[in-house]
C-alpha positions in Angstrom: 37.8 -9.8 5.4 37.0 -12.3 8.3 33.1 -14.0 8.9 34.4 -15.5 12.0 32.5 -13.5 14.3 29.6 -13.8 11.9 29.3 -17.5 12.1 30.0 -17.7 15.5 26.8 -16.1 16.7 24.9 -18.3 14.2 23.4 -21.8 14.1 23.1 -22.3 10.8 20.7 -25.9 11.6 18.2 -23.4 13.5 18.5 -20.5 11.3 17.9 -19.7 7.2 20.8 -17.4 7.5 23.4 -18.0 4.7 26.1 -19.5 5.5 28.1 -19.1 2.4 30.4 -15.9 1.7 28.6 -15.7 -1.7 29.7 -14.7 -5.0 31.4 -11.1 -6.1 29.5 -9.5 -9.0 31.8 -8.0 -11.5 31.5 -4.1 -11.7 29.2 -2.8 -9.9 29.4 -2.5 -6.0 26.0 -3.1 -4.0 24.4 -1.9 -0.8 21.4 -2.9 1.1 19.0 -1.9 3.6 17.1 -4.6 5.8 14.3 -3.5 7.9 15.2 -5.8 11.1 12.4 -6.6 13.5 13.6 -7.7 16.4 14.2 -7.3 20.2 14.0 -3.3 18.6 12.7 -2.2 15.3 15.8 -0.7 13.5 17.6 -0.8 9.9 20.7 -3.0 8.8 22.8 -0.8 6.1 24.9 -2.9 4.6 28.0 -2.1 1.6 29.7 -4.3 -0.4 33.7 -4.1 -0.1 36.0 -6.7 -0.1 34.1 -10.1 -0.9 32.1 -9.1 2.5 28.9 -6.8 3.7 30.1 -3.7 5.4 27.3 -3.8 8.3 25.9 -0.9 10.8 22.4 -1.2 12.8 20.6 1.9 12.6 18.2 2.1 15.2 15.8 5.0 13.4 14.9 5.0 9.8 17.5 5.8 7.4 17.3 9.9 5.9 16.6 10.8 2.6 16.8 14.5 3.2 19.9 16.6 3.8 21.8 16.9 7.0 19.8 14.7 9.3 21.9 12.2 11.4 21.4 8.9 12.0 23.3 6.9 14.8 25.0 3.6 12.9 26.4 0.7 15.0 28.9 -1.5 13.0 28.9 -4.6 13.8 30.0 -7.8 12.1 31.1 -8.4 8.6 28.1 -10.6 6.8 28.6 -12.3 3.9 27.6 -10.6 0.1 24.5 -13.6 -0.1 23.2 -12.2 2.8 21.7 -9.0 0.9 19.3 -11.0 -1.0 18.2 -12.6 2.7 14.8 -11.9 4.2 12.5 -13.9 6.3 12.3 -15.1 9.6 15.1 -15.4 12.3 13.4 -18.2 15.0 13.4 -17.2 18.4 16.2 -18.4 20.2 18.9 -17.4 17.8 20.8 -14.2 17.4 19.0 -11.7 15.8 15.8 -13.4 16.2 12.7 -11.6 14.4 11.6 -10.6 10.9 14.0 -9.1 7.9 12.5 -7.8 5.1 14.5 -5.7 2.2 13.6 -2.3 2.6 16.2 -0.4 0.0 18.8 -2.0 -2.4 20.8 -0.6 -5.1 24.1 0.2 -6.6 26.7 2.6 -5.0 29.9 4.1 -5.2 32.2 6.7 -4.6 33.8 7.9 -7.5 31.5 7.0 -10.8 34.6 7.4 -13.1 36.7 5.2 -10.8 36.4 0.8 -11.6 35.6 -1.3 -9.1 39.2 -2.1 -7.8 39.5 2.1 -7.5 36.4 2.3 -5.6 36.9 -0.3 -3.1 40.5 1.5 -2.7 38.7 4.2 -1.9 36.0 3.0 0.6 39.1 0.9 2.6 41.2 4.1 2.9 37.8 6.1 4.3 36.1 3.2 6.5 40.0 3.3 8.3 40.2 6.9 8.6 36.7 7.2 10.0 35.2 9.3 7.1 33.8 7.9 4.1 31.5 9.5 1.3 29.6 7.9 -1.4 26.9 7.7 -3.4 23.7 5.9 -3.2 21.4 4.7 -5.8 18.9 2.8 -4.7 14.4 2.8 -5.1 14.7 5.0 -1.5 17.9 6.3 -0.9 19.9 8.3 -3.5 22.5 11.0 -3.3 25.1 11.5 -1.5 25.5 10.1 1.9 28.5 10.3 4.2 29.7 8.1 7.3 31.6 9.3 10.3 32.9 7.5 13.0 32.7 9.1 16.6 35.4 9.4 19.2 35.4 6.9 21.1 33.8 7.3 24.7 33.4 4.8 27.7 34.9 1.6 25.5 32.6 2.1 22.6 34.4 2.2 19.0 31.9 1.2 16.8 30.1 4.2 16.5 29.4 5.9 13.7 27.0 9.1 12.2 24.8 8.2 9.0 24.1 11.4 7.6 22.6 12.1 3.6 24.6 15.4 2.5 23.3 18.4 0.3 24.5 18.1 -3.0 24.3 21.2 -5.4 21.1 21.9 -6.7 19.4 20.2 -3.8 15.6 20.5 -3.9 13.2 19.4 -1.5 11.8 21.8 1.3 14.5 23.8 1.6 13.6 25.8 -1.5 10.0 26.3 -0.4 8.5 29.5 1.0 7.0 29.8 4.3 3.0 29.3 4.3 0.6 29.1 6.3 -0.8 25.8 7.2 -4.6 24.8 4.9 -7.3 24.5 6.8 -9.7 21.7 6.2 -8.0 20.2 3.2 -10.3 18.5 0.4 -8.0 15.4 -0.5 -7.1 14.1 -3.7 -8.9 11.8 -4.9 -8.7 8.7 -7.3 -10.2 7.4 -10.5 -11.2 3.4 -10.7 -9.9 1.7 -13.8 -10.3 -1.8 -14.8 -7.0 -3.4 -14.7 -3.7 -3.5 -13.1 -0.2 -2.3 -15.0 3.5 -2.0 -14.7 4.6 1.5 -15.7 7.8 3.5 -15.2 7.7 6.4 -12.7 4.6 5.0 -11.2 4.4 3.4 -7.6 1.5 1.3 -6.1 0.4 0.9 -2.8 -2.0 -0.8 -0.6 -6.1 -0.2 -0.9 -7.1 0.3 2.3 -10.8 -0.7 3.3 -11.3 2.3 6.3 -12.0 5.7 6.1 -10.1 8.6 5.0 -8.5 10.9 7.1 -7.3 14.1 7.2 -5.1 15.0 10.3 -4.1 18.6 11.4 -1.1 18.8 13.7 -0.8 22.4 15.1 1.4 23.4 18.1 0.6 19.8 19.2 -3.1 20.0 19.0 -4.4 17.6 16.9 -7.3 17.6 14.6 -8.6 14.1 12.6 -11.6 14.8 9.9 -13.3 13.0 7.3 -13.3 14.2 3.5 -16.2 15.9 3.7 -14.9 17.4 7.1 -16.9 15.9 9.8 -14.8 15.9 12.8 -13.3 12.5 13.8 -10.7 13.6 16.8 -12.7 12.3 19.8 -13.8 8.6 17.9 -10.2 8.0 17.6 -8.3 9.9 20.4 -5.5 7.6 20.9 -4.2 8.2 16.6 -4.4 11.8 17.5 -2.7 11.1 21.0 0.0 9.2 18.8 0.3 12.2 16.2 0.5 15.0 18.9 4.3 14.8 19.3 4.9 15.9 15.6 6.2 19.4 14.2 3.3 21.1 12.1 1.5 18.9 9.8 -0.9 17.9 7.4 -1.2 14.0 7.0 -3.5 12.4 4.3 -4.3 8.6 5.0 -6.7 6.0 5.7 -7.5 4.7 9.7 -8.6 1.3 9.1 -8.8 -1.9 11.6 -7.0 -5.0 11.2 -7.4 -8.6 11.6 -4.8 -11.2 12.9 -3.1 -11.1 9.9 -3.1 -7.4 9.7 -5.3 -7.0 6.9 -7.6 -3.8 7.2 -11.8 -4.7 7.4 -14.2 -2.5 7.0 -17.0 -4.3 9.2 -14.1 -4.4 11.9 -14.0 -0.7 11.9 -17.7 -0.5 12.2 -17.3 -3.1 15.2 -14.4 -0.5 16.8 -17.3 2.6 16.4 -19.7 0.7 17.8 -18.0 -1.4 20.8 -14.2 0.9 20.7 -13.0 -3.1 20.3 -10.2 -3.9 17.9 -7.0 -2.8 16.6 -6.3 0.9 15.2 -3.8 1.9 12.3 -3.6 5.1 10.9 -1.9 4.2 7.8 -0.7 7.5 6.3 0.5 8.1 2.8 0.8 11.7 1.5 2.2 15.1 3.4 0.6 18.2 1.9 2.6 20.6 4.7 5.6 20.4 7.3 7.2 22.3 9.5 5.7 25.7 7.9 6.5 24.5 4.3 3.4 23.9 1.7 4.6 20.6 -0.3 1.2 20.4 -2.5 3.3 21.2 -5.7 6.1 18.9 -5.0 6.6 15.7 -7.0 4.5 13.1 -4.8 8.4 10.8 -4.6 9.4 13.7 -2.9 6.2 14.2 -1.0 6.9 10.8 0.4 10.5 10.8 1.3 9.9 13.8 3.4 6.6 12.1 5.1 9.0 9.0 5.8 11.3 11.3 7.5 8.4 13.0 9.4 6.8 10.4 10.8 7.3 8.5 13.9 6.1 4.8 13.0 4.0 3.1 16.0 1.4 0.9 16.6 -0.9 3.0 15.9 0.2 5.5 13.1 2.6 3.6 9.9 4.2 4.7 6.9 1.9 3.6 3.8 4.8 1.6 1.8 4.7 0.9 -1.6 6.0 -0.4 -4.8 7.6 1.4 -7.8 6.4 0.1 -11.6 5.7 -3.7 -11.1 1.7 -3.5 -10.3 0.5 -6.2 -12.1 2.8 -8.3 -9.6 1.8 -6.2 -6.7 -2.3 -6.3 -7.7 -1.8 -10.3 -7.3 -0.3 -10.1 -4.0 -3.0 -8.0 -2.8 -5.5 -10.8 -4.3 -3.8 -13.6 -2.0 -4.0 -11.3 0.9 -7.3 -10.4 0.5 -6.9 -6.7 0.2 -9.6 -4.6 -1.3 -7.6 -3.3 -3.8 -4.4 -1.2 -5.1 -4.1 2.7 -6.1 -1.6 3.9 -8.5 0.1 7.1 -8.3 2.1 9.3 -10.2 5.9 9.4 -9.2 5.7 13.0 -10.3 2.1 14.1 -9.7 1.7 17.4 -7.4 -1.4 16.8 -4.3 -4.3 17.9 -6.2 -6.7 19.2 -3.8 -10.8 18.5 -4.3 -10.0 16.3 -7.5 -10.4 13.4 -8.8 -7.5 13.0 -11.1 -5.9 10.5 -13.1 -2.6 10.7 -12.0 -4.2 8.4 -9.0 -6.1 5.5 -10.3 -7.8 2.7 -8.0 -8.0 -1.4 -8.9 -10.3 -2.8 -6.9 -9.1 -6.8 -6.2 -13.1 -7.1 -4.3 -16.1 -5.6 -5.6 -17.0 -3.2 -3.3 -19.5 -0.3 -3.7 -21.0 2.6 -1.4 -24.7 2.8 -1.8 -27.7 5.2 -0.6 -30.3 3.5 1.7 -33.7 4.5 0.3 -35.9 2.3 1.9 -36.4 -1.2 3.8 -38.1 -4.4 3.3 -40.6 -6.1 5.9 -38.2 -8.9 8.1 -39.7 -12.1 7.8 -39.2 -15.4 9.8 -37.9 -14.7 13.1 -35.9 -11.4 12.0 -36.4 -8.8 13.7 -36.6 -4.4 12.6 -36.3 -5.2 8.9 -35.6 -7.7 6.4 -33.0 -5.9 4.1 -31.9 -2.3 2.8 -33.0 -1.1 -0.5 -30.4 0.8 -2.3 -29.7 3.2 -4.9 -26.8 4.9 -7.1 -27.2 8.8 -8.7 -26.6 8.2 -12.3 -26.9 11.4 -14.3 -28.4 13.1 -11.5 -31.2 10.6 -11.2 -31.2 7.8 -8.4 -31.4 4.1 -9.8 -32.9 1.1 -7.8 -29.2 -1.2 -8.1 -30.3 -3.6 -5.2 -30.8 -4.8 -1.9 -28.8 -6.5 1.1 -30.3 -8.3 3.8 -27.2 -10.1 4.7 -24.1 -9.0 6.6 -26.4 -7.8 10.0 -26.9 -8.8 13.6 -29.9 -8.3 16.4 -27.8 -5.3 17.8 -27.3 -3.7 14.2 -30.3 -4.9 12.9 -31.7 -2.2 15.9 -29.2 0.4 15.6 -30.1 0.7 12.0 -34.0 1.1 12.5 -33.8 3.3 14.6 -31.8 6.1 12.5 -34.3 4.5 9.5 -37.6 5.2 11.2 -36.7 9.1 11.3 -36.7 9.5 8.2 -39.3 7.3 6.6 -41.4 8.9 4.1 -44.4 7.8 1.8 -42.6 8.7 -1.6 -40.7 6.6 -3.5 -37.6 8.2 -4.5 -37.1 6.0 -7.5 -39.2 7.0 -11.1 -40.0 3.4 -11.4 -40.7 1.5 -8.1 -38.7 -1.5 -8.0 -39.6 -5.1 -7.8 -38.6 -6.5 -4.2 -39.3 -9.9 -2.0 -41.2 -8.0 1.0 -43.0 -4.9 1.4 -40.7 -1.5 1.4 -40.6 0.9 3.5 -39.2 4.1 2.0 -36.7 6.3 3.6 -35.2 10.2 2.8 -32.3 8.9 1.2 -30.0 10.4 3.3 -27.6 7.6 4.5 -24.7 6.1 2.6 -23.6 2.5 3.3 -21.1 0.2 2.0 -21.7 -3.2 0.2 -19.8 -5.8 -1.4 -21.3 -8.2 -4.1 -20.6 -10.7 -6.3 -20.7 -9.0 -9.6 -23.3 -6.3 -11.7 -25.9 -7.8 -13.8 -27.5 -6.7 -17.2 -29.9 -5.1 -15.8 -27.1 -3.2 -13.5 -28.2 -4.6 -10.5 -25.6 -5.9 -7.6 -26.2 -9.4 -7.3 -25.7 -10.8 -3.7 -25.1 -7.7 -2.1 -23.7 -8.1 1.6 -24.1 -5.3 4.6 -20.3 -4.5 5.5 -20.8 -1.2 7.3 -22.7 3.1 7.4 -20.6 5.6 6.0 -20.6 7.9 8.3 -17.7 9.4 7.5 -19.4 10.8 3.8 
């Protein structure tokens, strides 16, 4: 097999690229799938045969359920180094954008066939225009098939990528038809202390917004909070992005993002307050599609079928993850300066209303949401107040942990006040009145606001706690 045509389009001094053919592992044939963004978003499947990569763009995620097609464009042969390749592609060369590896694995297409029988095989179906095999990668498994199509107006290279049914099949085809939930109470997670790697768990990304619910019915869309306070009309354009969708119920998190893209909570505050910043609805569970109730399916299943399900934009993204290794993927979110990680389950059903621990939160940033039950006198040249007094229910009872006087501005600092002064109130809603550096003025605690801190002290009180947003949505 030829890299001419590969090389040719390359600059290998402008470009990170290999240039090498690479070596041939001994037994077992690979594939991969590189998520290619670039002029368009789309997917690079590549198989191994023949000491090269067999290579078709894909301009639409890649199925993991039965019988949906996928348009493949082959195009050159790339070398077998090129699966472990991601990074950058400068601009000004071919392919120019960002590769990442989004599935790898091992394939074949008979298992009791050797590697010189397989690659026999996959050469006599590539040239006949028909080729099955079997995938087994983290994302795709089963039994996929590739099928060239006639050739029309010049174009040969043309092929359907389709995953087949394979006896004993699961997925939604053996659900009933349900009706969709109303004003689902979401699964929630319990916090534990440290980070682990664990088989048939996966790990994804904390996100620092607020939950969301969304509804998608006959195309009318419906965004609400956990505790179902109705969201649609603050963010209109995720529910605008959502409306083209079959029959739904998404679970995720809308958050807004920095330069980097790293979600922040006081930037969401900023977009409620001004409707400035960048949206993302990142969703990451599917409790119903297309008039099928998934609750009891195994949350890996959950989540191939969401993948499928969703159409990825600006605005609305596919909450990826990582399987076992989160230890390794609690440090990344550390350097990134993510709140935190939750890990799930692989096989958990969608436990409505509970906290379970088949999800479990590790927080990377102290973080803690806190009742407002009172403010201090501002001093200096501040104006409204000086800072919040807040509390935590323990056992039922509500405990002085702190209070925050950083993390404001004039036009919060106002804002604030004025939902505070409607509910002051001469009683202390505390047993024992705590010690503070101003004057209090106590409020119905009936607010909830979110802090972060340095750390809890002896006498469990947050030290240094910082303003970062209302809850609202609780």
């Amino acid at each position: 097999m030829s890299l001419k045509d590969y090389r040719r389009k390359r600059n290998f001094k402008k470009t990170s690229e290999p240039s090498k053919k690479g070596r041939q592992t001994n037994g077992v044939l690979h594939f991969v799938v590189q998520k290619h963004d670039a002029s368009h978003l789309h997917y690079d499947f590549r198989l191994e045969n023949r000491g090269v990569l067999k290579s078709w763009a894909v301009p639409k995620v890649i199925a993991q359920t039965p019988e949906i097609r996928r348009l493949a464009v082959e195009v050159e042969d790339h070398p077998l180094e090129y699966r472990h390749f991601h990074g950058t592609i400068p601009k000004g060369n071919y392919g120019a954008g960002t590769v990442e590896i989004w599935d790898q694995g091992r394939y074949y297409v008979d298992q009791t066939l050797d590697r010189e029988g397989n690659e026999r095989k996959i050469s006599e179906g590539l040239n006949k225009g028909h080729l099955k095999f079997y995938l087994d990668g983290q994302r795709l498994q089963g039994l996929y098939a590739l099928i060239k199509i006639r050739p029309s107006k010049g174009k040969n290279n043309q092929w359907l990528l389709i995953k087949k049914k394979e006896q004993g099949a699961s997925d939604m085809e053996q659900l009933p038809v349900a009706p969709m939930p109303a004003l689902v109470k979401p699964m929630l997670a319990t916090l534990t202390t440290e980070p682990f790697d664990r088989p048939q768990w996966l790990f994804e990304v904390k996100w620092d917004g607020y939950r969301i619910i969304a509804e998608i019915k006959n195309h009318h869309v419906r965004l609400y909070t956990r505790n179902a306070k109705d969201y649609t009309d603050k963010f209109p354009q995720i529910a605008q992005a959502l409306a083209s969708l079959p029959d739904a119920v998404l679970d995720g998190e809308v958050v807004a993002v920095n330069e980097k893209g790293v979600s922040e909570f006081q930037r969401l505050q900023n977009y409620l307050r001004h409707q400035e910043g960048d949206l993302v609805y990142y969703v990451f569970d599917i409790v119903y599609f297309n008039q099928h109730d998934l609750h009891r399916l195994p949350l890996i299943q959950r989540k191939k079928i969401l993948q499928q399900a969703l159409m990825p934009s600006s605005l609305v993204r596919f909450s990826d993850y990582v399987q076992e290794r989160g230890k390794d993927f609690f440090v990344a979110a550390q350097k990134n300066a993510l709140e935190g990680i939750i890990a799930k389950n692989m096989q958990s059903p969608y436990q409505y209303a509970s906290r379970s621990r088949d999800w479990l939160k590790v927080k990377a940033v102290k973080q803690q949401e806190a009742v407002i039950v009172g403010f201090t006198a501002p001093r200096g040249g501040r104006k409204f107040f000086g800072a919040l007094v807040l509390g935590l229910y323990k056992n039922s009872k509500l405990v002085y942990v702190g209070h925050a006087g950083g993390g404001f501005d004039y036009e919060l600092l106002k804002v604030i006040y004025v939902r505070l002064k409607s509910l002051i109130s001469t009683h202390c809603p505390f047993e024992t009145v705590p010690k503070t550096n101003a004057p209090v003025t106590w409020v119905k605690p009936q607010l909830l606001c979110e802090v972060k801190f340095q750390e809890w002290t002896n006498d469990g009180h947050m030290r240094q706690p910082i303003f970062l947003g209302m809850r609202d949505d609780k």
